[in-house]
CHARMM-style PDB file with segment names, atoms N, HN, CA, C and O in Angstrom:
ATOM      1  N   UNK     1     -99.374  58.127  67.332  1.00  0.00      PROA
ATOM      2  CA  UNK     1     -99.984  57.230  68.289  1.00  0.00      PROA
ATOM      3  C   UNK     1    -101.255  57.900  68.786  1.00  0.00      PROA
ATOM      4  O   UNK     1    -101.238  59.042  69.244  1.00  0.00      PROA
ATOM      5  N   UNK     2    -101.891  57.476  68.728  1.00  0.00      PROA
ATOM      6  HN  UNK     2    -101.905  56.548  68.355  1.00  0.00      PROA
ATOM      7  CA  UNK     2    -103.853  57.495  69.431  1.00  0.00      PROA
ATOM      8  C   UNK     2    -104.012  56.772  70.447  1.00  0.00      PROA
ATOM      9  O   UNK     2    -103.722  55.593  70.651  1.00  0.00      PROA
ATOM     10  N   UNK     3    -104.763  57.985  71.435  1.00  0.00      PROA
ATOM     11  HN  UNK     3    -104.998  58.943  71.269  1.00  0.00      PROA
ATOM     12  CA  UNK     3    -105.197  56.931  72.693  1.00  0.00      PROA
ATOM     13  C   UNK     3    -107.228  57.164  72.673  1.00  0.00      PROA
ATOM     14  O   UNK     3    -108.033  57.463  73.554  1.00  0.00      PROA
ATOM     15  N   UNK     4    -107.305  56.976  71.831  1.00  0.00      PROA
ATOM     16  HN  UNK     4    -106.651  56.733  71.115  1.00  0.00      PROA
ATOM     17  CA  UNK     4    -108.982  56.503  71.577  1.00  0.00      PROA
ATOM     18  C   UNK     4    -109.416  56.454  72.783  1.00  0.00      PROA
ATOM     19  O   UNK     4    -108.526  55.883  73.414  1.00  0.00      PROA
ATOM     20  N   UNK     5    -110.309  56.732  73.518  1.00  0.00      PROA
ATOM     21  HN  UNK     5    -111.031  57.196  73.006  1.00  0.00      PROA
ATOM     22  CA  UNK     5    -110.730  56.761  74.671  1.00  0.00      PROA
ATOM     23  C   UNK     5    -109.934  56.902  76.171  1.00  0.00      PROA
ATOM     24  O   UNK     5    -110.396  56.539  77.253  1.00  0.00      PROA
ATOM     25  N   UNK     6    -109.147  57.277  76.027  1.00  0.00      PROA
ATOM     26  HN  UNK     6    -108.772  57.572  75.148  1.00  0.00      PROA
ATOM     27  CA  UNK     6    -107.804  57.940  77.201  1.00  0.00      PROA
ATOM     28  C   UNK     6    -108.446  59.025  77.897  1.00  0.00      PROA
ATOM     29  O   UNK     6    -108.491  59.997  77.143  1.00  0.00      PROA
ATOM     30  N   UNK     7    -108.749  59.168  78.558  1.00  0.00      PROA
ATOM     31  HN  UNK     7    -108.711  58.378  79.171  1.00  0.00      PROA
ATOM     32  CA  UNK     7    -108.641  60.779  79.330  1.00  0.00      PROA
ATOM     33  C   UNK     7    -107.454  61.492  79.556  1.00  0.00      PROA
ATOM     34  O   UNK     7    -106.675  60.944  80.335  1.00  0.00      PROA
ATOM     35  N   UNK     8    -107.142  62.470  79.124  1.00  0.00      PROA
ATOM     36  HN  UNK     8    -107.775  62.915  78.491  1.00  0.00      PROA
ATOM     37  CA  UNK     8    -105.967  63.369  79.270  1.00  0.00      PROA
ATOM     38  C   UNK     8    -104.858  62.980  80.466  1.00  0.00      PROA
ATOM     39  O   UNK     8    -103.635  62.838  80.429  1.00  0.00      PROA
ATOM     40  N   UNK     9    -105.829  62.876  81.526  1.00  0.00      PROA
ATOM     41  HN  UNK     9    -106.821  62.992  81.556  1.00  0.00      PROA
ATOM     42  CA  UNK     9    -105.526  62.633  82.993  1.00  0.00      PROA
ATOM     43  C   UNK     9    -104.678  61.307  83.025  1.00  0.00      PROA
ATOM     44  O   UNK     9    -103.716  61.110  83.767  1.00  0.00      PROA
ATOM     45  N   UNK    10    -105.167  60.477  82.146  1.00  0.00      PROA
ATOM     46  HN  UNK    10    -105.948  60.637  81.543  1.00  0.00      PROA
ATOM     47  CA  UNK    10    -104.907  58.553  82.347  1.00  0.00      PROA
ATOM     48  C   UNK    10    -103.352  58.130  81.164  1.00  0.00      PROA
ATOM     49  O   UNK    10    -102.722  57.098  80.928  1.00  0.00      PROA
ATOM     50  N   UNK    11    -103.264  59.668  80.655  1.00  0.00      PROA
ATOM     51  HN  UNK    11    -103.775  60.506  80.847  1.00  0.00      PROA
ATOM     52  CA  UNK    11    -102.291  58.994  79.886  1.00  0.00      PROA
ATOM     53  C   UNK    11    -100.573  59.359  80.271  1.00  0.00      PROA
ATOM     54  O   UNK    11     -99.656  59.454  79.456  1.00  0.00      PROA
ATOM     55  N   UNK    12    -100.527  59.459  81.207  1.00  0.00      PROA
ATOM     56  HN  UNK    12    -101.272  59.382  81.869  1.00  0.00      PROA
ATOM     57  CA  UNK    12     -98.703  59.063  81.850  1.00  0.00      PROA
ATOM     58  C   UNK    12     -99.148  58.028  82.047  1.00  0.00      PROA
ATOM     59  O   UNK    12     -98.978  57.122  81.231  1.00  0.00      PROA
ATOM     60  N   UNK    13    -100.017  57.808  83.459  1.00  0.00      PROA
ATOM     61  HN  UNK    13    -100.155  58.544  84.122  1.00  0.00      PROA
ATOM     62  CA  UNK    13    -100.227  56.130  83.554  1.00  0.00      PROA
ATOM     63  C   UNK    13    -100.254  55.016  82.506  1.00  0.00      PROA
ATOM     64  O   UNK    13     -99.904  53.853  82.706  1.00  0.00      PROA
ATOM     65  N   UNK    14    -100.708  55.520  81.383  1.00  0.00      PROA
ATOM     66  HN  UNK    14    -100.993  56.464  81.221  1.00  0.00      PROA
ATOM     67  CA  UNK    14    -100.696  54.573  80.096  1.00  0.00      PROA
ATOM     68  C   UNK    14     -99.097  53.992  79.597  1.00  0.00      PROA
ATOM     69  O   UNK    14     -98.595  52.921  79.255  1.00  0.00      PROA
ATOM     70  N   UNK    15     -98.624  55.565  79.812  1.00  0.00      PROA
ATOM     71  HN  UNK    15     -99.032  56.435  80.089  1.00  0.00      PROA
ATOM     72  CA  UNK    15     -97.724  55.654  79.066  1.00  0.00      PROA
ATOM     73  C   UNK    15     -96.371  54.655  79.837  1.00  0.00      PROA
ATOM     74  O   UNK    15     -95.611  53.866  79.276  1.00  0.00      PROA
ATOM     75  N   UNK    16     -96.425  54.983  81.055  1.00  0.00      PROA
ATOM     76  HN  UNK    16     -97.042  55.624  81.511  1.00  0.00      PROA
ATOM     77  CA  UNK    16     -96.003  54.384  82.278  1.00  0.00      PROA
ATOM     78  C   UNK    16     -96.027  53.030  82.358  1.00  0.00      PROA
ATOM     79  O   UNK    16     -95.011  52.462  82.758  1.00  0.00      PROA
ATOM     80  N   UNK    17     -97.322  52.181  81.951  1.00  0.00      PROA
ATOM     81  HN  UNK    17     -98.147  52.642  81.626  1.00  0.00      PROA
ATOM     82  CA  UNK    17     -97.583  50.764  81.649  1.00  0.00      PROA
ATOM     83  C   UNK    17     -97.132  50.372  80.564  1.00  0.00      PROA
ATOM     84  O   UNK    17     -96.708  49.217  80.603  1.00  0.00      PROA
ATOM     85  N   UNK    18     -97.021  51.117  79.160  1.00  0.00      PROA
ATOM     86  HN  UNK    18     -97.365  52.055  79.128  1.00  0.00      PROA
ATOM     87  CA  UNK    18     -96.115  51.140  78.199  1.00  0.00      PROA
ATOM     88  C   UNK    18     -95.129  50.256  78.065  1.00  0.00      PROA
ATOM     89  O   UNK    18     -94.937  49.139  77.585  1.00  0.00      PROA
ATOM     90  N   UNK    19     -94.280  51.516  78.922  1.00  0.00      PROA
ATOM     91  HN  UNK    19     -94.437  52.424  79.312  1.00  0.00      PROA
ATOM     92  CA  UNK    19     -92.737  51.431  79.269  1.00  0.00      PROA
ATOM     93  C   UNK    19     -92.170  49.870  79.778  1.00  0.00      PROA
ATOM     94  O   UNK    19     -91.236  49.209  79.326  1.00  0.00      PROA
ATOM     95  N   UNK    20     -93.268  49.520  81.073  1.00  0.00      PROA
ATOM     96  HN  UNK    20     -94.027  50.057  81.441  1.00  0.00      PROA
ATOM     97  CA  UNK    20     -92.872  48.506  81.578  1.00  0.00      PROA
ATOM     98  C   UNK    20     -92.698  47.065  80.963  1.00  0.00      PROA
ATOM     99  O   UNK    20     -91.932  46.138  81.222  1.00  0.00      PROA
ATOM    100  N   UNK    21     -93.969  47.288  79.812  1.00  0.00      PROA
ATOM    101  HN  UNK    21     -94.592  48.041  79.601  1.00  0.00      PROA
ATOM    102  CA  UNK    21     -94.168  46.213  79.165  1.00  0.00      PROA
ATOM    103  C   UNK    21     -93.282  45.994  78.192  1.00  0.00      PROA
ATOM    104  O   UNK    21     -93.021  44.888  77.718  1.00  0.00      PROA
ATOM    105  N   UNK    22     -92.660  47.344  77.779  1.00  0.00      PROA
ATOM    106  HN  UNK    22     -92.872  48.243  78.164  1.00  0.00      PROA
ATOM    107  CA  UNK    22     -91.809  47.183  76.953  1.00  0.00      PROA
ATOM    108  C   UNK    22     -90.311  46.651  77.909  1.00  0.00      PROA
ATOM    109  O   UNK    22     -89.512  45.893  77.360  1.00  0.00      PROA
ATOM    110  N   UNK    23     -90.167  46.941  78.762  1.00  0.00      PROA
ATOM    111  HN  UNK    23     -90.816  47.557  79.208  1.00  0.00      PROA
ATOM    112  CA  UNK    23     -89.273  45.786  79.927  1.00  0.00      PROA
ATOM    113  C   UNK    23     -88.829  44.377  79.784  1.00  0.00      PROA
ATOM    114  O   UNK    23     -87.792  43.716  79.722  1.00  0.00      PROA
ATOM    115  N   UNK    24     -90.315  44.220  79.759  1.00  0.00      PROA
ATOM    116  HN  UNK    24     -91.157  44.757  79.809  1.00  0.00      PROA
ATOM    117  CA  UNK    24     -90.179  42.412  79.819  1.00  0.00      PROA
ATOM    118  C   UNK    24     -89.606  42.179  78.574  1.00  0.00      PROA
ATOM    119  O   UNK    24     -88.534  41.581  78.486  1.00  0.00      PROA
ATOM    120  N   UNK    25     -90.062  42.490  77.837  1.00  0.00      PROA
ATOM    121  HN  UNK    25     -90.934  42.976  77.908  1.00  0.00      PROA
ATOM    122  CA  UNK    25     -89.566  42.207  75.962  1.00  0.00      PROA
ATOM    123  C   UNK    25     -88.330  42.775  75.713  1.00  0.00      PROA
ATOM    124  O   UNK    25     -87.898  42.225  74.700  1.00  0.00      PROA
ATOM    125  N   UNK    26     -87.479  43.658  76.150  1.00  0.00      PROA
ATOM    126  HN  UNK    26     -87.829  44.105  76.973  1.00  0.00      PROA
ATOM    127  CA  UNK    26     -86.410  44.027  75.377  1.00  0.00      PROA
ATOM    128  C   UNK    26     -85.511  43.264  75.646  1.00  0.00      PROA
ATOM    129  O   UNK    26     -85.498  42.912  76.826  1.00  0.00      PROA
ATOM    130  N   UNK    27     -84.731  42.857  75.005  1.00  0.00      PROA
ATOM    131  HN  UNK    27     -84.742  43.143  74.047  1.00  0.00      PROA
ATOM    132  CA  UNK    27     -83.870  41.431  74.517  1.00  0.00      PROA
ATOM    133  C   UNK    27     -82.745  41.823  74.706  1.00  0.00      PROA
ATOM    134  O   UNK    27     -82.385  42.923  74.286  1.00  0.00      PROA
ATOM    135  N   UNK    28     -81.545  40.608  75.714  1.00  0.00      PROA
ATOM    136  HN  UNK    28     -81.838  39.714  76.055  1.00  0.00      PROA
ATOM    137  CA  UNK    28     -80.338  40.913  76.531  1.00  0.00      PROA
ATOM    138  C   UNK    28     -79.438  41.211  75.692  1.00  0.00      PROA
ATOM    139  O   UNK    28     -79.533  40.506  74.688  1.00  0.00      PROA
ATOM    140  N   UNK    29     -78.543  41.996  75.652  1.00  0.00      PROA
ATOM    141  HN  UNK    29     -78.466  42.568  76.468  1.00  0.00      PROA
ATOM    142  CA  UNK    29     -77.177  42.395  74.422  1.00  0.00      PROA
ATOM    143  C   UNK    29     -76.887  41.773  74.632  1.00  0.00      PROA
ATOM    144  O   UNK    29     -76.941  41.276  75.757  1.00  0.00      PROA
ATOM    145  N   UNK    30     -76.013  41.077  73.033  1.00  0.00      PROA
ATOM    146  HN  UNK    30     -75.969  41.481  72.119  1.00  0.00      PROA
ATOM    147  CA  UNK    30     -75.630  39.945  73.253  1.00  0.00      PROA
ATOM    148  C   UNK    30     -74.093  40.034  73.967  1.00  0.00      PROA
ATOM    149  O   UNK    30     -73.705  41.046  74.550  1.00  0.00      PROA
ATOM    150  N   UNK    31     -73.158  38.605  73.798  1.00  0.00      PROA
ATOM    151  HN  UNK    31     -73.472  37.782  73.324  1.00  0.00      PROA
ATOM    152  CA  UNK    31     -72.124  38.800  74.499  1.00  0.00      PROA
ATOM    153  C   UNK    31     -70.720  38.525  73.493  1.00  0.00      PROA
ATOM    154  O   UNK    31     -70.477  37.412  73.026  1.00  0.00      PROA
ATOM    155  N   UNK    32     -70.421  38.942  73.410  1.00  0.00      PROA
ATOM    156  HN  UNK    32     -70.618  39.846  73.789  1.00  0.00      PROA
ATOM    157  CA  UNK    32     -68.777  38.340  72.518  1.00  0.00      PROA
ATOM    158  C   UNK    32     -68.312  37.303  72.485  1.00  0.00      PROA
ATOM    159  O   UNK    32     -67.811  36.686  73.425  1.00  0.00      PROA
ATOM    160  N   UNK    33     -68.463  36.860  70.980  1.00  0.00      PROA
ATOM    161  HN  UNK    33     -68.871  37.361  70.216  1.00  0.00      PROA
ATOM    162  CA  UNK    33     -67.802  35.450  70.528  1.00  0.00      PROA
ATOM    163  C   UNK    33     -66.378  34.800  71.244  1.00  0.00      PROA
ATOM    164  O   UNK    33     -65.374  35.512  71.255  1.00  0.00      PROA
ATOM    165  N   UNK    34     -66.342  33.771  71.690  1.00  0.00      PROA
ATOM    166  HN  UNK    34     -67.157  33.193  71.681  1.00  0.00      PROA
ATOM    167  CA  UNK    34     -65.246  33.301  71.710  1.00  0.00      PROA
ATOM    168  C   UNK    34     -64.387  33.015  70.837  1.00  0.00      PROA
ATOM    169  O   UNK    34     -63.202  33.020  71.171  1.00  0.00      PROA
ATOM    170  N   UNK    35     -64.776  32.678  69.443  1.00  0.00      PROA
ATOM    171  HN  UNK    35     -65.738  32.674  69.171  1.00  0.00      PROA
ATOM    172  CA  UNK    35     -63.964  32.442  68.431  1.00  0.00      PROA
ATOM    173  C   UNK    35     -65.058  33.260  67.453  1.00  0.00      PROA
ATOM    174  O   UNK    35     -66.248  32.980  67.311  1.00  0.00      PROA
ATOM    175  N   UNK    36     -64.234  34.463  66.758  1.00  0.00      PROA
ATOM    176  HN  UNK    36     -63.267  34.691  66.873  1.00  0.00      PROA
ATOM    177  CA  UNK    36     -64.847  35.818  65.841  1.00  0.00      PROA
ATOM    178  C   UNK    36     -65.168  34.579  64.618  1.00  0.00      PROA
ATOM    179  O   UNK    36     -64.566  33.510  64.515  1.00  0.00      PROA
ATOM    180  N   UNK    37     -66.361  35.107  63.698  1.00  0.00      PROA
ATOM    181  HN  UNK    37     -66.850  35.975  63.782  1.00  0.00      PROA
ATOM    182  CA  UNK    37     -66.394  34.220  62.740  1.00  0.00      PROA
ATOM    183  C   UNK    37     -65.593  34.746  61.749  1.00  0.00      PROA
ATOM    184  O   UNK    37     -65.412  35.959  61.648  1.00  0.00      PROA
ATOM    185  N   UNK    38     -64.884  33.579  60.687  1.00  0.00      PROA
ATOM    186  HN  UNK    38     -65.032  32.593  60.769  1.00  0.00      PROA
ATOM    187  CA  UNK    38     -64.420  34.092  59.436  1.00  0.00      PROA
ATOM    188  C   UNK    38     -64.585  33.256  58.445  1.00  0.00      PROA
ATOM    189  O   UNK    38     -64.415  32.043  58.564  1.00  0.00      PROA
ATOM    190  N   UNK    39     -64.952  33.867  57.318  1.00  0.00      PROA
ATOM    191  HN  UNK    39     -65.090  34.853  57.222  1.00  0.00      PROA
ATOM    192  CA  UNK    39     -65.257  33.712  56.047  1.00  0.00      PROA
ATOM    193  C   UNK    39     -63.952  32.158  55.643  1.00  0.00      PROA
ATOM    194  O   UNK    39     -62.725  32.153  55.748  1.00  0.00      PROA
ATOM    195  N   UNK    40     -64.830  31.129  55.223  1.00  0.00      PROA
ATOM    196  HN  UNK    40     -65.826  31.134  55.138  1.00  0.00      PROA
ATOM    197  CA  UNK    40     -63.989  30.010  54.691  1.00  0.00      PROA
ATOM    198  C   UNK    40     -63.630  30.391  53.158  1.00  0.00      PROA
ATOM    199  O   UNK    40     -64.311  31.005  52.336  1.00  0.00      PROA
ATOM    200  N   UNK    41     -62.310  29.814  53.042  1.00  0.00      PROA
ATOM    201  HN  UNK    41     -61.758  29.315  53.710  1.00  0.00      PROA
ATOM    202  CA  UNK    41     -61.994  29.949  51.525  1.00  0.00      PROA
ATOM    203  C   UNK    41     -62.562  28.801  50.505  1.00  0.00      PROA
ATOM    204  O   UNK    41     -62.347  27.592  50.581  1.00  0.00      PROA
ATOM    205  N   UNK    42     -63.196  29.366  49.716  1.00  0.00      PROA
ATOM    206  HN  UNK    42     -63.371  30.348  49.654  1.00  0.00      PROA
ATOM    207  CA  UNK    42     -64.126  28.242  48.831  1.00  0.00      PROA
ATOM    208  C   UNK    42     -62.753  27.045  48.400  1.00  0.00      PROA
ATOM    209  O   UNK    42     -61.723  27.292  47.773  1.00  0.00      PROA
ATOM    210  N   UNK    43     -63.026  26.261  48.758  1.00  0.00      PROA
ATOM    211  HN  UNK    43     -63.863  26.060  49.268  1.00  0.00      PROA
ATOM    212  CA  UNK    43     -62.599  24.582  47.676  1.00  0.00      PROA
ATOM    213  C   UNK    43     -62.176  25.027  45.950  1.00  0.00      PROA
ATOM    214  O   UNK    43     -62.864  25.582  45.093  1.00  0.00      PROA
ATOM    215  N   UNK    44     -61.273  24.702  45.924  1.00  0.00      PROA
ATOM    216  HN  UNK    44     -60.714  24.252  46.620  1.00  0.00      PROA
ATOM    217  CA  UNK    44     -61.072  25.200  44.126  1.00  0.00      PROA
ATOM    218  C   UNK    44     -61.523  23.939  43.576  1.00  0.00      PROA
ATOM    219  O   UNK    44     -61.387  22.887  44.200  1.00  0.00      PROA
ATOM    220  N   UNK    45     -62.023  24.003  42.498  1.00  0.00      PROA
ATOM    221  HN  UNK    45     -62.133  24.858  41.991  1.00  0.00      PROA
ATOM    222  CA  UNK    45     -62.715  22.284  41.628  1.00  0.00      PROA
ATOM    223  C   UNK    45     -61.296  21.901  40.807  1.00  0.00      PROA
ATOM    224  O   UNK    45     -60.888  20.775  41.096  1.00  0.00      PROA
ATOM    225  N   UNK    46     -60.955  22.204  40.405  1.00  0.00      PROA
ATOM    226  HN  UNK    46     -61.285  23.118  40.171  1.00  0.00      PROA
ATOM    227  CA  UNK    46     -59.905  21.892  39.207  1.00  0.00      PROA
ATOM    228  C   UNK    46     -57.850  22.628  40.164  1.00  0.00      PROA
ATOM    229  O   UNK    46     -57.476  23.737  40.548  1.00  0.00      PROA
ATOM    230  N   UNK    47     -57.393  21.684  40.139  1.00  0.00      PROA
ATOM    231  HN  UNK    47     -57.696  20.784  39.827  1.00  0.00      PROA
ATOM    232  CA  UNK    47     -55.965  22.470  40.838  1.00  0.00      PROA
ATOM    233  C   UNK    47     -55.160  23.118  39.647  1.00  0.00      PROA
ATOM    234  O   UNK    47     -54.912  22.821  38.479  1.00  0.00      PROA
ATOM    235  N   UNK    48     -54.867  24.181  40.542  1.00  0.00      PROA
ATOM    236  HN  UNK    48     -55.069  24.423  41.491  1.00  0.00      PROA
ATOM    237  CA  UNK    48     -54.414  25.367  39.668  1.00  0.00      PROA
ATOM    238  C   UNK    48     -53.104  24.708  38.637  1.00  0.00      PROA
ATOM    239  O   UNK    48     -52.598  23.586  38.603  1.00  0.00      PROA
ATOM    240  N   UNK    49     -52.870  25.826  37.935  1.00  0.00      PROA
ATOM    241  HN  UNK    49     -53.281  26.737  37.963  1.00  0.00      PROA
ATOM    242  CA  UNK    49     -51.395  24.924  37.222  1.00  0.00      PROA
ATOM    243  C   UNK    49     -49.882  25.450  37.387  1.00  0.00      PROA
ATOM    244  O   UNK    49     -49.578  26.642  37.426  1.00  0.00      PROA
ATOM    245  N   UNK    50     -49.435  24.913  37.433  1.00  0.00      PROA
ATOM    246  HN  UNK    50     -49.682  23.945  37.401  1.00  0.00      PROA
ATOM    247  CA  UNK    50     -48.189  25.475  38.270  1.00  0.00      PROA
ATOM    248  C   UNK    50     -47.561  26.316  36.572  1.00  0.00      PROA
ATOM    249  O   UNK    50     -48.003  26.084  35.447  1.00  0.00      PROA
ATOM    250  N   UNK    51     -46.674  27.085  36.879  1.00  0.00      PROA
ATOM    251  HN  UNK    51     -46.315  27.273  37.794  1.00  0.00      PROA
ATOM    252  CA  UNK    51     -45.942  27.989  35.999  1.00  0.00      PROA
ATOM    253  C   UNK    51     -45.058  27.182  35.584  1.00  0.00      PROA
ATOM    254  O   UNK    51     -44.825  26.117  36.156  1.00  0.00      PROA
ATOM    255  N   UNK    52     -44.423  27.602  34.484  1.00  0.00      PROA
ATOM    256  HN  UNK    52     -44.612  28.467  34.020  1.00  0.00      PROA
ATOM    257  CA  UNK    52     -43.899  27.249  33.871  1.00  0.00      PROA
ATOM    258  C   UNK    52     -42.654  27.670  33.738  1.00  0.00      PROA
ATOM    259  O   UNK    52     -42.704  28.526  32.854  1.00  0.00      PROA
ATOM    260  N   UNK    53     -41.598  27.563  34.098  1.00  0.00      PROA
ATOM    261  HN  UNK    53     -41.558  26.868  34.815  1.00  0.00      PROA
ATOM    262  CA  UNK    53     -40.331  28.181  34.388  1.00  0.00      PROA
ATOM    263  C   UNK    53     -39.583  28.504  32.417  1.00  0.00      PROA
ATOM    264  O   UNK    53     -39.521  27.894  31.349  1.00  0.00      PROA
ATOM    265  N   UNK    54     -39.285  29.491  32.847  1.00  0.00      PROA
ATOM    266  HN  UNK    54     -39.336  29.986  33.714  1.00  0.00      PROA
ATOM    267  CA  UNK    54     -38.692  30.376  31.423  1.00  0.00      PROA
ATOM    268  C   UNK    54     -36.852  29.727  31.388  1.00  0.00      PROA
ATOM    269  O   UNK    54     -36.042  30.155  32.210  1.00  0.00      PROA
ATOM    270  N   UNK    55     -36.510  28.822  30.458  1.00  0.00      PROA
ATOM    271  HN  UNK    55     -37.168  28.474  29.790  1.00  0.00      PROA
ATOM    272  CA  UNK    55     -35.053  29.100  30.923  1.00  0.00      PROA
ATOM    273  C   UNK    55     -34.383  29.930  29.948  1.00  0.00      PROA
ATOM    274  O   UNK    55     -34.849  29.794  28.817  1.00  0.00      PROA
ATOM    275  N   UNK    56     -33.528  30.663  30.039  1.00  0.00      PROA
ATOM    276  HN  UNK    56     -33.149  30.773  30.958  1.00  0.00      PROA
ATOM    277  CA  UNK    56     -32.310  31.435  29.863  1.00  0.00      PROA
ATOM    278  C   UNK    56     -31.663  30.845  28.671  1.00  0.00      PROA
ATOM    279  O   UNK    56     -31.227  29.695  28.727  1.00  0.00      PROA
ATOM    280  N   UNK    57     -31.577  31.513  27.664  1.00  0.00      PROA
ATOM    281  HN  UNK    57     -31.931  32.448  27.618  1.00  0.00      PROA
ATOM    282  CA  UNK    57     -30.735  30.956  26.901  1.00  0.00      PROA
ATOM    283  C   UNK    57     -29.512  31.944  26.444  1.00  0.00      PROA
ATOM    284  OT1 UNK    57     -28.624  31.525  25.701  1.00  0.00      PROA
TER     285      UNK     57
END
């Protein structure tokens, strides 16, 4: 960071105005979901096929 024309003297104060400005802008944490998100189970296109039972002989 460069303060291009700063006087030694002027730069807490800079730095100081900085800070503040960076104040207004820093953005509120957010807050906890009421309902957590979760992943939907995709739609199958075609229904599965049921097994085929083995009988015993």
């Amino acid at each position: 960071m460069t303060l291009q024309g700063a006087s030694p003297g002027g730069i807490p104060e800079l730095l100081h105005n900085l800070e503040a400005i960076g104040q207004l802008v820093k953005l509120p944490l957010s807050r906890e979901r009421a309902f957590p998100r979760v992943v939907k189970e995709r739609p199958r296109k075609y229904p599965k096929a049921q097994e085929k039972s083995q009988s015993v002989a």
